[in-house]
PALOSE-631770 format. One line per 5 residues: number of its first residue (from 1); for each residue x, y, z of C-alpha. Coordinates in nm, 4 decimals. Each point is the difference from the previous one (the first is absolute). Example, Ala and Ser with C-alpha at 12.3 -4.5 7.8 and 13.67 -1.06 7.14 Angstrom:
2
1) 1.2300/-0.4500/0.7800 ~ 0.1370/0.3440/-0.0660
// end
This chain:
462
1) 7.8472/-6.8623/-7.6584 ~ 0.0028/-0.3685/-0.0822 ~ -0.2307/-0.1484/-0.2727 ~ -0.2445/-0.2801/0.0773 ~ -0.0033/-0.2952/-0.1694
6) -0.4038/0.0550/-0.0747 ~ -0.0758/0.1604/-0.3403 ~ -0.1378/0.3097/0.0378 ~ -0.1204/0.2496/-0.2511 ~ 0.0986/0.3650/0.0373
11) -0.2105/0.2736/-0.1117 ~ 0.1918/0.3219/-0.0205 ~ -0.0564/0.4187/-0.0722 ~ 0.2114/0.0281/-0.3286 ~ 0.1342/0.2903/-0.1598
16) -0.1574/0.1203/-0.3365 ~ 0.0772/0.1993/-0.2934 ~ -0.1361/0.3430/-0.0666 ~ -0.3049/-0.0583/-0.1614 ~ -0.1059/-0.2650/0.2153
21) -0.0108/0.1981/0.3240 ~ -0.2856/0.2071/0.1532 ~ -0.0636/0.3545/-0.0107 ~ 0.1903/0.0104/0.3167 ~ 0.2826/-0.1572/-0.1045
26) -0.0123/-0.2976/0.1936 ~ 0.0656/-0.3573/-0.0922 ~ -0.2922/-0.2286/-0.0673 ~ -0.0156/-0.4040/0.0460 ~ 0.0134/-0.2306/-0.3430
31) 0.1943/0.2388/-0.1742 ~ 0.3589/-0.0081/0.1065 ~ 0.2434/-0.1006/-0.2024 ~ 0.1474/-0.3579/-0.0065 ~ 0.3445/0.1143/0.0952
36) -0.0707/0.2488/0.2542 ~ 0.0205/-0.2293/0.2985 ~ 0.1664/-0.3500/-0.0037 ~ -0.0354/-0.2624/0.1581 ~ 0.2901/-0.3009/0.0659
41) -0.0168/-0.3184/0.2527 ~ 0.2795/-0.1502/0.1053 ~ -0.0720/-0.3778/0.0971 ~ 0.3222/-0.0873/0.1876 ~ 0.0269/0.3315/0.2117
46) -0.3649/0.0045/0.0291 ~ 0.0017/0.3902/-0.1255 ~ -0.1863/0.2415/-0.1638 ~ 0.2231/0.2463/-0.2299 ~ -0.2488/0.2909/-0.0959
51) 0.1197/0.2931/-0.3079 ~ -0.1558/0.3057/-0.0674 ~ -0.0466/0.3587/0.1234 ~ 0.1077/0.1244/0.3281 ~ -0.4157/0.0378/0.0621
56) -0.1309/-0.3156/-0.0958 ~ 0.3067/-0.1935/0.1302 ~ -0.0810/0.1406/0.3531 ~ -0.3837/-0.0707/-0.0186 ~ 0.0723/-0.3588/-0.1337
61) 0.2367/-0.0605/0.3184 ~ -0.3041/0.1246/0.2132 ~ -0.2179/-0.3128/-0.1584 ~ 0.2982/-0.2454/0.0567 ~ 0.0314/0.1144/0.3789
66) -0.3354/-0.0447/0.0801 ~ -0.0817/-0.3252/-0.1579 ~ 0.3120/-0.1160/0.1119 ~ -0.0252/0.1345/0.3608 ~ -0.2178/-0.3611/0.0805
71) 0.1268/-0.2795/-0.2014 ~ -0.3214/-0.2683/-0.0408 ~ 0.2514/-0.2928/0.1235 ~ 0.0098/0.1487/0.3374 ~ -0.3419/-0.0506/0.1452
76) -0.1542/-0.0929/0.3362 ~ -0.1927/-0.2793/0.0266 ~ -0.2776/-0.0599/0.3299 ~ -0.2512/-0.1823/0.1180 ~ -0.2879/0.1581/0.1999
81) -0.2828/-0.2036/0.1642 ~ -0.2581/0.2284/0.0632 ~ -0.2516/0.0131/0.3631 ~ -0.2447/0.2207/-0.0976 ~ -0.0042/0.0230/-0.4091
86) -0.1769/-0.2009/-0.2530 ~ 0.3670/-0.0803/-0.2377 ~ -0.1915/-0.0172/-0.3305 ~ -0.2084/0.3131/0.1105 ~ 0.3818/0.2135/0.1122
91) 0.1343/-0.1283/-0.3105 ~ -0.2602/0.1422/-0.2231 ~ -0.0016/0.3402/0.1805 ~ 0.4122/0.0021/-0.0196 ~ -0.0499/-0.0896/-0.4041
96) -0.1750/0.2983/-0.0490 ~ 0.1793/0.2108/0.1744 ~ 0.2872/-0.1198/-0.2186 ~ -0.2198/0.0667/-0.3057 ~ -0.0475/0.3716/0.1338
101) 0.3625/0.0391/0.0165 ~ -0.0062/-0.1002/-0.3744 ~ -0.2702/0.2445/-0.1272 ~ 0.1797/0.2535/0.1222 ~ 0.3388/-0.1066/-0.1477
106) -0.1840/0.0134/-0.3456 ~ -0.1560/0.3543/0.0770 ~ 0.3597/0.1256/0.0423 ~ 0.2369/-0.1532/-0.2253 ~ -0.2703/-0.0763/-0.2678
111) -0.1084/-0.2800/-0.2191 ~ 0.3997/-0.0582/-0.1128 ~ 0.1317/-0.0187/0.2845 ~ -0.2293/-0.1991/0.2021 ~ 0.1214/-0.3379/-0.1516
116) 0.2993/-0.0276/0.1660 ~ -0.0611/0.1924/0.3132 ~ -0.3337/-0.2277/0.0783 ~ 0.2246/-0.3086/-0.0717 ~ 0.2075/0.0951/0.2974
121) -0.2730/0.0748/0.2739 ~ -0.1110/-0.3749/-0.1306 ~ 0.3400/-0.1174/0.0787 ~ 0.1178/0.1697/0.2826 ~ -0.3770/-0.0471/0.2213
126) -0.1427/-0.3755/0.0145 ~ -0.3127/-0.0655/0.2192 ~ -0.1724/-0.3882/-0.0180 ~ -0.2960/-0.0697/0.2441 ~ 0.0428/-0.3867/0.1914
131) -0.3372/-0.0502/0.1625 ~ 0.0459/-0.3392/0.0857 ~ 0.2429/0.1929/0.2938 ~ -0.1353/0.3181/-0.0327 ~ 0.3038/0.1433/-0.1043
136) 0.1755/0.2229/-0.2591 ~ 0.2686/-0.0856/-0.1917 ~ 0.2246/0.3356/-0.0443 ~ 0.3128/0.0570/-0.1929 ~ 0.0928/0.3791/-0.1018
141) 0.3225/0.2392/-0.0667 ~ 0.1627/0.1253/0.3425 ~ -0.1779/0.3648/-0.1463 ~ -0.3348/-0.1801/-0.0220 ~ 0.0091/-0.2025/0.2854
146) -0.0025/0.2042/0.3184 ~ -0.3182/0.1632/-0.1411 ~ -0.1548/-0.3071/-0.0681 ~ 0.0352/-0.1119/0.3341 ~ -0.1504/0.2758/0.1770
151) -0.3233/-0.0276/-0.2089 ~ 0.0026/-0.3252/0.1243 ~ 0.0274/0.0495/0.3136 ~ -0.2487/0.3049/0.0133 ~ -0.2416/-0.2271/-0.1958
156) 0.0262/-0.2961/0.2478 ~ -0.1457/0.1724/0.2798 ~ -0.3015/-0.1721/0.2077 ~ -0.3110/0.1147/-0.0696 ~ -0.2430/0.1813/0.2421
161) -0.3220/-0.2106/0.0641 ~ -0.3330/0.0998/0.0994 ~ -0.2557/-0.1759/0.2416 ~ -0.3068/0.1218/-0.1509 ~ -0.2944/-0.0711/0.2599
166) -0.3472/-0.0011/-0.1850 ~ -0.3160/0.0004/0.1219 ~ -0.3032/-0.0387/-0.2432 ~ -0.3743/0.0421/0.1499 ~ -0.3361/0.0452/-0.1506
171) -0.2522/0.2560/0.2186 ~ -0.3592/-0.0558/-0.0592 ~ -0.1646/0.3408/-0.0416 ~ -0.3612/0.1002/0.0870 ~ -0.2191/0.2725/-0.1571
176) 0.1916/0.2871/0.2705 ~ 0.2940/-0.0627/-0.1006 ~ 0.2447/0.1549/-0.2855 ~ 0.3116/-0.1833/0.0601 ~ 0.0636/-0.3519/0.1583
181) 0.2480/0.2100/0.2662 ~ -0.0895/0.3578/0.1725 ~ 0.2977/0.1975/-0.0626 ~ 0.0126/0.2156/0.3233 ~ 0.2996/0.0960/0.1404
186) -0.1259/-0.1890/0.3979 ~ -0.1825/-0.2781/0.0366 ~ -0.1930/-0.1339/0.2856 ~ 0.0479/-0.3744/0.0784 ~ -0.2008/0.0419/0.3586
191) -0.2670/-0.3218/-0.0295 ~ 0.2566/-0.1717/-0.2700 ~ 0.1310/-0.2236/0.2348 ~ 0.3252/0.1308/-0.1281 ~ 0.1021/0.3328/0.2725
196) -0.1927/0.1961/0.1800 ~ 0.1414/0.3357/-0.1371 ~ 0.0812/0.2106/-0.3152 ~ 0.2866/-0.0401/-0.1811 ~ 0.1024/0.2461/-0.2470
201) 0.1735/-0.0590/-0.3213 ~ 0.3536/0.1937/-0.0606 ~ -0.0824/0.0785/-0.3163 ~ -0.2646/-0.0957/-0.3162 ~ 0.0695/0.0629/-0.3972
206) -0.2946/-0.0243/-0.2291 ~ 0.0676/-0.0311/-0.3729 ~ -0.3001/-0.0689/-0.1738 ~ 0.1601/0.0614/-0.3534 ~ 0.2487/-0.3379/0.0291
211) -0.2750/-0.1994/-0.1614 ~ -0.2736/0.0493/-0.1924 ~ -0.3398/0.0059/0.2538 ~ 0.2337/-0.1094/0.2517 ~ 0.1492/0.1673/0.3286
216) 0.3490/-0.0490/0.1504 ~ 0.0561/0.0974/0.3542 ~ 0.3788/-0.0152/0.1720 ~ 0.0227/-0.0357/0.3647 ~ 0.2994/0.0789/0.2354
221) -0.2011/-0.1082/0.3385 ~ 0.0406/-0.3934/0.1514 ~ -0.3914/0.0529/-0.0090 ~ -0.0841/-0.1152/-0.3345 ~ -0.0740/-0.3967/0.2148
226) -0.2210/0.1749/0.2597 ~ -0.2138/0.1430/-0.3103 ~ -0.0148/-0.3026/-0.1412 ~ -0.1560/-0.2393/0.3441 ~ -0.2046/0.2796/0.0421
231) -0.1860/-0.0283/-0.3454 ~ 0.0652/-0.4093/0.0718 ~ -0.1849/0.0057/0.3157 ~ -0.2957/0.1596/-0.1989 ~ -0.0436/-0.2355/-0.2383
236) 0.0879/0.1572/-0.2737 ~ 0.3379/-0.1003/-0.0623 ~ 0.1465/-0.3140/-0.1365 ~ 0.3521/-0.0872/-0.0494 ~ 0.0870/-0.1957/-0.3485
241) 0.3506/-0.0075/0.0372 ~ 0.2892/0.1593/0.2279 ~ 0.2858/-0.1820/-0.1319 ~ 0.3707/0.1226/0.0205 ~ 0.2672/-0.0078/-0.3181
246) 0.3531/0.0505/0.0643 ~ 0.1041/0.1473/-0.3654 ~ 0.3199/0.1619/-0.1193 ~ 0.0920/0.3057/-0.1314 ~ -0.0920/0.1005/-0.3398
251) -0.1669/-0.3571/-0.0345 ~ -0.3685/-0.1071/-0.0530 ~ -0.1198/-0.2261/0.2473 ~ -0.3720/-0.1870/-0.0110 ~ -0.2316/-0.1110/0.2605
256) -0.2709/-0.2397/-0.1226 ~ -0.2506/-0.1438/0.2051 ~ -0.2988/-0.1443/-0.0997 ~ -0.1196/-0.3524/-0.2466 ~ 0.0052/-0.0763/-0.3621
261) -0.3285/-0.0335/-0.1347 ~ -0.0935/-0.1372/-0.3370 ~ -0.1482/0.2820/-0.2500 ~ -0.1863/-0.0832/-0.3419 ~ 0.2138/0.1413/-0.3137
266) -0.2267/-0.1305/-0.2586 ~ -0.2455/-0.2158/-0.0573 ~ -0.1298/-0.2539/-0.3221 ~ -0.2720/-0.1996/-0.1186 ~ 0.1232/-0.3761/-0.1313
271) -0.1814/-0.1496/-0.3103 ~ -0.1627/-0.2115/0.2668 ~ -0.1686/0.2943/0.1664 ~ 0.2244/0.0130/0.3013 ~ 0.1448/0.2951/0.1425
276) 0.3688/-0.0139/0.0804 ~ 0.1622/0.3017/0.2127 ~ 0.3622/0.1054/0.0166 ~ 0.1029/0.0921/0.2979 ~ 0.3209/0.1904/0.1698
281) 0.0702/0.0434/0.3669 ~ 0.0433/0.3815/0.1212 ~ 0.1224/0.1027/0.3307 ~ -0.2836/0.1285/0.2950 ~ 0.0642/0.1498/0.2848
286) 0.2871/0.2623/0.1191 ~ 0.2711/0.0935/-0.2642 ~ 0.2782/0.2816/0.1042 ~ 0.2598/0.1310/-0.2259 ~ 0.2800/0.2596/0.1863
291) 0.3139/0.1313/-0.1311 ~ 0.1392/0.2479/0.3234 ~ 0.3051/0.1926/-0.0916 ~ 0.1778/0.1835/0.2264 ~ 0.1758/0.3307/0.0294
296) 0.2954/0.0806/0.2037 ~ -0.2174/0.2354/0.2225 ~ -0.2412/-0.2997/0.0955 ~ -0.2486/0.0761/-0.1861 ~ -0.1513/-0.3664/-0.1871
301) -0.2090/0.0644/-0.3030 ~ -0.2182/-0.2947/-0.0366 ~ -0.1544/-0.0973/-0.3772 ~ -0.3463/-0.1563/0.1381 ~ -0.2247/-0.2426/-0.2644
306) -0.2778/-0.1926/0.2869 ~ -0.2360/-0.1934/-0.1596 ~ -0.3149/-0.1529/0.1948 ~ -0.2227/-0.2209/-0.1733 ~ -0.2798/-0.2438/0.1144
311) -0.2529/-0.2254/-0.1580 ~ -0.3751/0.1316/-0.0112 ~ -0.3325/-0.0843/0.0541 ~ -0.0771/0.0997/-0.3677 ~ 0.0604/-0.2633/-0.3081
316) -0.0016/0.0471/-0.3532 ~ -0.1271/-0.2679/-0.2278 ~ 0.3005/-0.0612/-0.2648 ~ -0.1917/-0.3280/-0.1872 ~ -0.3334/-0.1267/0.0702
321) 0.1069/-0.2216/0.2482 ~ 0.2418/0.1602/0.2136 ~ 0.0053/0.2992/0.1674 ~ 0.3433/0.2167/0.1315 ~ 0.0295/0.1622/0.3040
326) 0.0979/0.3691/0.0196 ~ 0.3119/0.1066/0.1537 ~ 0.0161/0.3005/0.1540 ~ 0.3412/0.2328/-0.0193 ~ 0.0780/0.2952/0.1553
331) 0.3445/0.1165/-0.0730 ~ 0.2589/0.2987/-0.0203 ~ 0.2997/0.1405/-0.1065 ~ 0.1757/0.2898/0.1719 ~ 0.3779/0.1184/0.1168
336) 0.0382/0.1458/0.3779 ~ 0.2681/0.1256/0.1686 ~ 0.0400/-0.0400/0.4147 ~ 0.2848/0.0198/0.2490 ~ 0.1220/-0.3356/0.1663
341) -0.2504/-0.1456/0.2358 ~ -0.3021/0.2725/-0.1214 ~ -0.2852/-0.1788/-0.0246 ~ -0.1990/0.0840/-0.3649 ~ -0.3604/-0.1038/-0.0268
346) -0.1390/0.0088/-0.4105 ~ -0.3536/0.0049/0.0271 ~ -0.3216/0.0864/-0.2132 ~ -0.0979/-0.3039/-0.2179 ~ -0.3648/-0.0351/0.0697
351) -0.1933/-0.3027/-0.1202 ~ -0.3515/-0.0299/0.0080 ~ -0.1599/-0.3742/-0.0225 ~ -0.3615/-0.1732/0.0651 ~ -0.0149/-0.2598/0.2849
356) -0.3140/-0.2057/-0.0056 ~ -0.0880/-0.1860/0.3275 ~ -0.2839/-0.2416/0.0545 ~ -0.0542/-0.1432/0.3263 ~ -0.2707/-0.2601/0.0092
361) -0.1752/-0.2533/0.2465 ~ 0.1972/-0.3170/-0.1191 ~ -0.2099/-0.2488/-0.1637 ~ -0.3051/0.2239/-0.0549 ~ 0.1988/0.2960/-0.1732
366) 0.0744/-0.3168/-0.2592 ~ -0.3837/-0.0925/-0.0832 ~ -0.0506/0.0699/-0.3509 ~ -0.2546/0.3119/-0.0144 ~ -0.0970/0.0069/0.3763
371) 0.3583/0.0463/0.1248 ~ 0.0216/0.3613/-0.1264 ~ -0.2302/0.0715/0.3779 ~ 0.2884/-0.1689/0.1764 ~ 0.3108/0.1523/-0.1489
376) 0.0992/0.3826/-0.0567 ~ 0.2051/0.1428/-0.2532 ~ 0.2111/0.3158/0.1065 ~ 0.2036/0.2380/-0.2514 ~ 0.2406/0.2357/0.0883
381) 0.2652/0.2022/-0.1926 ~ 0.3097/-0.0226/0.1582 ~ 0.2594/0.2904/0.0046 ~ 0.3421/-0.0633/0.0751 ~ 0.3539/0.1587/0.0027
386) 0.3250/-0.1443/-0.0501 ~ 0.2470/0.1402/0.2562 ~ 0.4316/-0.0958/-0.1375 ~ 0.1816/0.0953/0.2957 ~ 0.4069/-0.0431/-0.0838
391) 0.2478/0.1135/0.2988 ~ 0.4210/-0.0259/-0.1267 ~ 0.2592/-0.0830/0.2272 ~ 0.3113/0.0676/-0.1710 ~ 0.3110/-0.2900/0.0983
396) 0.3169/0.1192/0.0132 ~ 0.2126/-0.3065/0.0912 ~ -0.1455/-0.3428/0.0120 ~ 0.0026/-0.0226/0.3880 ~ -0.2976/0.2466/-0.0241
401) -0.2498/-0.2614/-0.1717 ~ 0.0440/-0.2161/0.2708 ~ -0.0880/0.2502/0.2675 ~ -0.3395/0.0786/-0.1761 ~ -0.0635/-0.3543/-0.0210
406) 0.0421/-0.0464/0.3953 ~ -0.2500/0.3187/0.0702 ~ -0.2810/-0.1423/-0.2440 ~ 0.0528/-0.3360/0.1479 ~ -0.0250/0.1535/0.3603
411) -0.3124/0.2335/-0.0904 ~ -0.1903/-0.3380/-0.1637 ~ -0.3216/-0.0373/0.1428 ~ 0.0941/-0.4027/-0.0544 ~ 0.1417/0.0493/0.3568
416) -0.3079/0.1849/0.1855 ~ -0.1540/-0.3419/-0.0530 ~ 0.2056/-0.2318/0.2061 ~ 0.0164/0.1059/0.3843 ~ 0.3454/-0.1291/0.1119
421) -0.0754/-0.3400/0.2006 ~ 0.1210/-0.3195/-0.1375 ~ -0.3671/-0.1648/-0.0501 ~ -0.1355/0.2729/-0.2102 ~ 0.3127/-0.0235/-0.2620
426) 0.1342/-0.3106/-0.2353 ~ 0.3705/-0.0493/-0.0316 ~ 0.0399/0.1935/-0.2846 ~ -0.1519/0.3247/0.1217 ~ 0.1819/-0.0763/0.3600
431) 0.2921/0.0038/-0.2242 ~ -0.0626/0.3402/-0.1798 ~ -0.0651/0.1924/0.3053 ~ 0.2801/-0.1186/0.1817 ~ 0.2425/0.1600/-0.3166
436) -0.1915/0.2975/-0.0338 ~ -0.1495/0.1075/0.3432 ~ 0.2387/-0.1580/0.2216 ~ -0.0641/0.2919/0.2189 ~ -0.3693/0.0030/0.0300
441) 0.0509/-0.3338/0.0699 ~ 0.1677/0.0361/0.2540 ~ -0.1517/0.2933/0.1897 ~ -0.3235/-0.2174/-0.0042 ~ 0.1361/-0.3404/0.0871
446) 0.2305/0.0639/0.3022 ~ -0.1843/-0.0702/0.3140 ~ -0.0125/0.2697/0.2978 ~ 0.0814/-0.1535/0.3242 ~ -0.2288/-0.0160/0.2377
451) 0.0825/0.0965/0.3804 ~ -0.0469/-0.3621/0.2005 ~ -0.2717/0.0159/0.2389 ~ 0.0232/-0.0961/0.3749 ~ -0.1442/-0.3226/0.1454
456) -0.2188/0.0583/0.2839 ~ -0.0310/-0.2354/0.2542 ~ -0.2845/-0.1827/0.0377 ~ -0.1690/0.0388/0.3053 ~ 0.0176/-0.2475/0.2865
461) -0.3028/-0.1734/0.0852 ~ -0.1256/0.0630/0.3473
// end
């Protein structure tokens, strides 16, 4: 074969003499002699002339052949802009792929050899992230290449998404009751305003080892709502959140929905005698954390971190002058596993907290000592249960968000307020219900006509 014009260091098996060989007889490396193999270039006709036994002769035309089979100078040079694909993120992954193949070149051929067999993977492969483009910058060896390009392609694919439909409520429980939800397998919702029937659930999975004190029940039914208006219509239901997160796959998406409020940190006393307070503000309210991943049988296993917090009644007294308000916190930390659209309800954290009520004739219930006749002071401990109810739709193609958007638009209850006639509605909610219920519309604003009646003559007067 024809030499290239690189340098390249060889690193050849070279006969030995008798006492430097193995028990077996067999040659060892850094031994040989210096004329048992030679080695001559030949500038103008580009040539290697190789001297030495008919063995090593034929194993040194083995290592020409194959590092002359791709010459570096021919190389393939291409642009991709990727759709899907983060280019600094592919070009990392393709890096260390790159540094696998290399590991693996030195666990073969050994520390020698490494050198020279490392230096060209560097030169025949070249990946470089543009992110201003989102693009990779690719040149590689026609042996190299092909490969390359496949992993690209394989690694450019779009991702799957999931619209993840959560639902978080807090039941009020009374002295009779164990768990904010009954978990029968019918309920009756005859008197609930909501169907005068049973419906039965498909099918109910209690796990009550998912968290600790908690319970985690997975429903297959379209029931779980009815359950829910049910315990609503009792009073003993509130809804704290029920938004909707439309999160990719094998990504973390967060809901947060609440205030900041400021919270003391410290607190010090000047020379003066005044207190000064440091303060920092901390989120209240609704705070989700979900990572789904999804399996190629459907399946979404959902990473789940809700955290409810709220301020309290109670305060603390941090300096003489100032006291802090509690917050309370009720959170968890679990991983659950559902098919696409089951509906998954974690349940189980139970907080217990004092409400104090005073109703009072106004004005007299204020009259220093006297008003205590006119005012009354109630206490009750409060149990409650905090109900995270998560339902996955796995997205296959983009088109498919939009079609879930158009059902939860058309299943609002924003529309059951607004009968369709023109002086109940503004222009802007005329305008909404004319995209999304053009039908409706219609079946309610066409006019039936009505048969004309016959004139009678009037009588003649006699």
């Amino acid at each position: 074969g024809q030499a290239n014009t690189r340098s390249i260091r060889y690193t050849l098996v070279m006969p030995v003499n008798i006492e430097a060989t193995n028990p077996a007889g067999e040659p060892t490396i850094g031994t040989a002699e210096q004329n048992a193999l030679t080695v001559t270039v030949d500038i103008r006709t580009n040539s290697l002339l190789i001297g030495g036994s008919e063995h090593y002769v034929a194993l040194s035309s083995q290592i020409v052949e194959e590092l002359d089979s791709s010459p570096a100078q021919e190389r393939i040079t291409q642009v991709y802009r990727l759709k899907n694909s983060q280019a600094e993120t592919l070009a990392v992954a393709l890096q260390a792929f790159l540094d696998q193949a290399r590991q693996r070149v030195t666990s073969v051929l050994g520390q020698e050899a490494v050198g020279t067999a490392q230096r060209l993977l560097d030169e025949e492969v070249a990946i470089v992230a543009e992110p201003v483009s989102n693009s990779l910058l690719v040149s590689a060896s026609p042996r190299y290449f092909e490969q390359v390009e496949d992993m690209i392609t394989q690694l450019d694919q779009p991702q799957k998404q999931v619209l993840i439909e959560v639902l978080l409520a807090e039941v009020t429980l009374d002295g009779t009751t164990e768990w904010g939800v009954q978990w029968n397998t019918t309920v009756d919702l005859r008197g609930k305003g909501i169907s005068d029937q049973k419906r039965e659930i498909d099918s109910i999975k209690l796990d009550g080892e998912t968290i600790v004190g908690g319970l985690t029940a997975s429903l297959t039914g379209d029931n779980w709502n009815f359950i829910l208006k049910a315990m609503q219509s009792d009073g003993r239901l509130e809804i704290l959140s029920r938004p909707q997160i439309l999160a990719a796959d094998n990504m973390v998406a967060n809901i947060n929905v609440g205030q900041r409020v400021p919270v003391v940190t410290g607190s010090r006393i000047t020379e003066r005698g005044d207190s000064i307070n440091n303060f920092e503000y901390q989120d209240v309210g609704v705070q989700l954390e979900v990572t789904p991943r999804i399996n190629p049988e459907g399946i979404v296993k959902m990473e789940v971190a809700p955290t409810i917090s709220s301020l309290s009644s109670s305060t603390v007294a941090v300096s003489k002058d100032f006291d802090a308000q509690v917050i309370n916190n009720r959170s968890a930390s679990t991983s659950v596993s559902v098919q696409d659209g089951q509906t998954v309800v974690i349940g189980g954290l139970i907080s217990t907290e004092d409400d104090e009520r005073v109703t009072k004739i106004p004005l007299l219930g204020d009259i220093p000592y006297i008003g205590q006749i006119f005012r009354k002071t109630k206490k009750k401990r409060v149990r409650s249960e905090l109900l995270v109810i998560l339902t996955p739709h796995v997205i296959n193609e983009p088109g498919e968000a939009q079609k879930f958007s158009r059902e939860n638009i058309d299943s609002s209850s924003i529309f059951e307020q607004f009968e369709p006639t023109g002086s109940q509605r503004n222009k802007t909610q005329q305008r909404i219900l004319e995209t999304l219920k053009p039908k409706a519309r219609e079946e309610k604003e066409v006019e039936v006509p009505q048969p004309a009646r016959e004139k009678k003559p009037l009588p003649s007067k006699i």
